[in-house]
C-alpha positions, 0 to 999 in steps of 0.5 A: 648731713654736713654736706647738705648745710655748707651747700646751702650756705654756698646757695644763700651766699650765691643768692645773696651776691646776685640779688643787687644785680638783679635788682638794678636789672630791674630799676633800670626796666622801670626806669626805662618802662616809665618814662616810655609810659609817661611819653607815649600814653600821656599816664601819669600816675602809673609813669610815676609809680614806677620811678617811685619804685625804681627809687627805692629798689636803688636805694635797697641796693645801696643798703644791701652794698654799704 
């Protein structure tokens, strides 16, 4: 059984190192995918829902980093 929980802990640990970089992975996608939204199909409100979003997943990553 002791086995069982230090690879668990090494799992979360592995996890938790990855989940920033995978959320600025992702705040740079809606970045990208809503000013492409904004210029090419003129909407507005879905361009913009999805730079509210990137802002605060950045600022999630902030957290989890300080």
């Amino acid at each position: 059984m002791e086995g069982y929980f230090s690879t668990l802990g090494g799992v979360a640990q592995a996890m938790a190192a990855l989940a920033p970089a995978i959320s600025m992975i992702a705040v740079f996608a809606l970045i990208f995918g809503g000013v492409r939204l904004w210029m090419k199909h003129r909407d507005g409100k879905k361009a913009a829902l999805m730079l509210v979003l990137a802002l605060v997943l950045f600022g999630n990553v902030l957290i989890w980093t300080l």
